[in-house]
Every structure is written in C-alpha cells, then in structure tokens.
RODO-2510 file (C-alpha; in nm, 4 decimals, decimal comma):
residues 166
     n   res          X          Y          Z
     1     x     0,0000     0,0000     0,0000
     2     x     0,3160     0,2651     0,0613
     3     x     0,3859     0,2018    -0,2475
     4     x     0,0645     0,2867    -0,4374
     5     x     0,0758     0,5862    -0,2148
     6     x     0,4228     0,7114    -0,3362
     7     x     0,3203     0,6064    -0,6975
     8     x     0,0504     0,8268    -0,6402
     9     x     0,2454     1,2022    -0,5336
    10     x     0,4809     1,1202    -0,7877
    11     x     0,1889     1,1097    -1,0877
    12     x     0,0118     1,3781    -0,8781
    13     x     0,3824     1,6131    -0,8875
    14     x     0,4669     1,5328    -1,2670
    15     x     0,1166     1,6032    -1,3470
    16     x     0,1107     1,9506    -1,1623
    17     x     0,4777     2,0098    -1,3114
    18     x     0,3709     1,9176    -1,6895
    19     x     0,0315     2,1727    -1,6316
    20     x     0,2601     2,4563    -1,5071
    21     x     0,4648     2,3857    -1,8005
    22     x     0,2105     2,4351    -2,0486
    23     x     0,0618     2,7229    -1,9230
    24     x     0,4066     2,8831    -1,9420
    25     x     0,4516     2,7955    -2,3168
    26     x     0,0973     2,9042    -2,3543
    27     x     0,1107     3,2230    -2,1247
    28     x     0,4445     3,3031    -2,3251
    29     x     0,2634     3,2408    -2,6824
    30     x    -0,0139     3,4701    -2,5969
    31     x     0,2621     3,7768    -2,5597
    32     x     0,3279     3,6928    -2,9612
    33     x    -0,0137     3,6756    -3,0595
    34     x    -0,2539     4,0004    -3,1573
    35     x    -0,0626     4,3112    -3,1855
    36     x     0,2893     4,4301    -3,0110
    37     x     0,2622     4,6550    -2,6900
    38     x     0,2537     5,0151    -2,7528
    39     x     0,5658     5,1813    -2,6357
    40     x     0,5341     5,4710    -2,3977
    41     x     0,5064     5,8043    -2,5690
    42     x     0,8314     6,0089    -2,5510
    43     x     0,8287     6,3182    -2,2649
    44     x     0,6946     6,6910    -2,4212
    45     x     0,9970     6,8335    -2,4767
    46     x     1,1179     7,0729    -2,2249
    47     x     0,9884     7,4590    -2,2543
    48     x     1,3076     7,5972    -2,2185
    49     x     1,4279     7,4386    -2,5450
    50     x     1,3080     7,7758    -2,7045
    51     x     1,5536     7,9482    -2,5388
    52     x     1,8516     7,7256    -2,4983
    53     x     1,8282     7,7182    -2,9124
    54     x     1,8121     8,1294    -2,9134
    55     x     2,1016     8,0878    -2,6567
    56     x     2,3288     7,8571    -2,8467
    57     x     2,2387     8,0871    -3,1864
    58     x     2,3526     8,3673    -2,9592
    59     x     2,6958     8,2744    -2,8740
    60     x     2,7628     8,1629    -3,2257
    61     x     2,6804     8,4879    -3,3582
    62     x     2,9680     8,6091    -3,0966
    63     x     3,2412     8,3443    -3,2037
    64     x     3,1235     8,5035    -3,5502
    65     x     3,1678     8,8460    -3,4982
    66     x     3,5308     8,7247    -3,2776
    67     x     3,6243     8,5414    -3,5766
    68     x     3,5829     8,8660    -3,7934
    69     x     3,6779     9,1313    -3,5589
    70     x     3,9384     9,0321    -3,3431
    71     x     3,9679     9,3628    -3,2560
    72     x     3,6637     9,3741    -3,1235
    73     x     3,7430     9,0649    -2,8520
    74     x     3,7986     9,3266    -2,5311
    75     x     3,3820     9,4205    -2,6190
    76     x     3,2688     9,0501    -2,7395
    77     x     3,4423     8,7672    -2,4957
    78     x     3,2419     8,8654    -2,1821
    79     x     2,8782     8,8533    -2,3341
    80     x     2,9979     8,5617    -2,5584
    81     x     3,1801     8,3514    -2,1902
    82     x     2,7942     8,4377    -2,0217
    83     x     2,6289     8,2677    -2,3546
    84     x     2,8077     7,9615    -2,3271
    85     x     2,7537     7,9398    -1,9147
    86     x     2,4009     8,0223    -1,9884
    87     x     2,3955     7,7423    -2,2599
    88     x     2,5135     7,4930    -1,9676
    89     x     2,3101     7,6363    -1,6678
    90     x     1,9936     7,5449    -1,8880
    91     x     2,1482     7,2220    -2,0020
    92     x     2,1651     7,1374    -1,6568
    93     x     1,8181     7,2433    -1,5306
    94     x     1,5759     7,0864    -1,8254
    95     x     1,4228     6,7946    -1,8270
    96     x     1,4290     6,5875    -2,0227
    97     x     1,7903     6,6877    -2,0893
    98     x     1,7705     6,8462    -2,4442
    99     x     1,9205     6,6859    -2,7333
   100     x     2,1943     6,9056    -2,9242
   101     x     2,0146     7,0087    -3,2230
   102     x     2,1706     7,2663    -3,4882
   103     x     2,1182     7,6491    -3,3307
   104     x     1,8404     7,8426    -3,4959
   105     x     1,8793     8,1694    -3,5642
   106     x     1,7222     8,4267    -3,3579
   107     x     1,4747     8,5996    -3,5741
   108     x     1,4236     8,8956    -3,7001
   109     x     1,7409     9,0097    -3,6683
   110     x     2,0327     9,0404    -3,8957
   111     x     2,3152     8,7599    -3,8488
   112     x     2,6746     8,8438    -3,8586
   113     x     2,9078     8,7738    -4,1347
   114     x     3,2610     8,8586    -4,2193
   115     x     3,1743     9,1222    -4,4872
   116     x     3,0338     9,3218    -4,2270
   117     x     3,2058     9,6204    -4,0902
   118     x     3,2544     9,5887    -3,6788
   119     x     2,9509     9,9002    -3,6156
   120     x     2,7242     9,7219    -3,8217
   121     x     2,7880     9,3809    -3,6072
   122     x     2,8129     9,4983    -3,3106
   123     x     2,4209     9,6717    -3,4364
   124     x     2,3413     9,3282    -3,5682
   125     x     2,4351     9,1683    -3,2192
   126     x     2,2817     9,4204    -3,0017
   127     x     1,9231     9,3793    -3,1950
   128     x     1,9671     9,0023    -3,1771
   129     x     2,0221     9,0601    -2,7923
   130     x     1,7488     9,2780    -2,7319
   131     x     1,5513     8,9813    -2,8924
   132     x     1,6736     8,7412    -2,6415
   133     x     1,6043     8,9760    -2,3682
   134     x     1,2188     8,9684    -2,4494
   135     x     1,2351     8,6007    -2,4489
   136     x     1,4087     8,5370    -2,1436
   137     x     1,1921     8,7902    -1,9472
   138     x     0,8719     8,6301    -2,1348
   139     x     1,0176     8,2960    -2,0298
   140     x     1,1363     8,4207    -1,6262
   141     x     0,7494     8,5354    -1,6448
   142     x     0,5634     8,1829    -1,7247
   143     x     0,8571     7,9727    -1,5446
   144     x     0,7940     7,7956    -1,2249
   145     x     0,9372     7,9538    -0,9361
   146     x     1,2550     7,6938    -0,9008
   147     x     1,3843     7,8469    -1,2991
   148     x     1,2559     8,2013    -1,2562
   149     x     1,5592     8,2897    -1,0657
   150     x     1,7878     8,1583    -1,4210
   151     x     1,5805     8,3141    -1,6425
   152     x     1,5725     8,5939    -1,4562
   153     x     1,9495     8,6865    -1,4567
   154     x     1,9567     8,5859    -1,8339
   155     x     1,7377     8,8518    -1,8988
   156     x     1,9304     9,0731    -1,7068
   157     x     2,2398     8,9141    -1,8456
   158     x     2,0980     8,9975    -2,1984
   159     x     1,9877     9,3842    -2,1182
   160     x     2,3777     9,4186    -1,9948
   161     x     2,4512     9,2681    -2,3250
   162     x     2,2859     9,5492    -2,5465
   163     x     2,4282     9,8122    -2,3387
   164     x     2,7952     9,7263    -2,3597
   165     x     2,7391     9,7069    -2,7190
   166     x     2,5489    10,0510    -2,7824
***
C-alpha cells in the first residue's frame, strides 16, 4: 500500500509540473499573438528648449563676430563667456535633458558675417540681444518659481549685453 501511495504524489507532482509547463509555453505564446505593446510616448519636450536654441544661436553669432573682428574681442568675450555658461546652466536644469540640435537663428534680426564692418555687427548683435532679452523675461514670467531665478538673470544678463554694445 506505501507504495501505491508514493506512486501516487509522484503522478500527482509530474502532473502539476507538466500543467505549469504548459501554461508557461501558452502564457508566453499569448505575448506573440494580436498586436505588439505600444511603447510609452516620448516626454513633451522641455519649454526651455526655445531658449537654450536662441542661446546657443547667440553665442555663435559672438564666435562670428570674434572670428571677424578680433579687434573687437575686449567688447565681445564677456557677453559671448555668459552665452556659453548660460547654454550649460539650462542644459543642466531641463528635463528631459535636451538633445543638441543645430542652433536656430534668432529671428528677425540680422546675423553676422565677415563682410560686415565691426559698427554694423556689433548693431546686428545688439538687436539680436534685445531679442533674447524679451524672451528670457517672457520665459522668467511663465517659469515655475525653481527656474525664474535663471531666467531671470539671463534677462538681465541679456539687457547688460545690449548696453555694452550701444
């Protein structure tokens, strides 16, 4: 009889151990069947990326105007050293982190170029920071308190800007 008994767990274990196994292989067919999973929808992008573009556009303008008027660096190396911290302070602060997409130009105001004498770029650069101004004070204005503070000296940053190069 002890053996009938033992017979008995052992059918009763390699039965429960061949069920589990099938509902494995069929749990695990039923993730190939019908249509694949949706994958998550990438984050908004970040709504400083607006003005970490305008930034970026601004300091290349600078290494423009450097590269044409070196005589000019004394007036153009400050604003164009705050451009490029101001490109990493946002860096740092957006989420998610932005990718590093070509600069776009800030609008509506002339770009430098080599053919131009140094009063005309340093006009064309202090339009193109008076532009930056109103978007970093627009931005400061709509940002939640923990960025105002950035955007806030940016602006102020930019306003400086204009008014060495008047």
């Amino acid at each position: 009889m002890g053996f009938a008994r033992e017979l008995t767990r052992r059918r009763l274990l390699a039965g429960s151990a061949a069920l589990a196994g099938t509902t494995a292989v069929l749990a695990g067919c039923s993730l190939f069947a019908g249509e694949p999973p949706i994958p998550p929808a990438p984050p908004p992008p970040d709504a400083l990326e607006p003005l970490l573009a305008e930034t970026r556009a601004l300091a290349e303008r600078y290494q423009a105007a450097l590269a044409a008027h070196p005589d000019l660096a004394d007036r153009l190396t400050p604003p164009l050293a705050a451009h490029t911290a101001h490109v990493t302070a946002l860096t740092e602060i957006m989420s998610p982190p932005p990718s590093t997409p070509p600069s776009a130009t800030v609008s509506s105001t002339p770009t430098v170029t080599a053919t131009m004498p140094a009063q005309e770029t340093l006009a064309a650069l202090r339009a193109a920071e008076e532009t930056g101004r109103k978007t970093a004070a627009t931005a400061c204005a709509e940002a939640p308190p923990e960025r105002a503070m950035l955007l806030g000296s940016i602006a102020a940053a930019r306003a400086t800007h204009a008014e060495v190069l008047a």
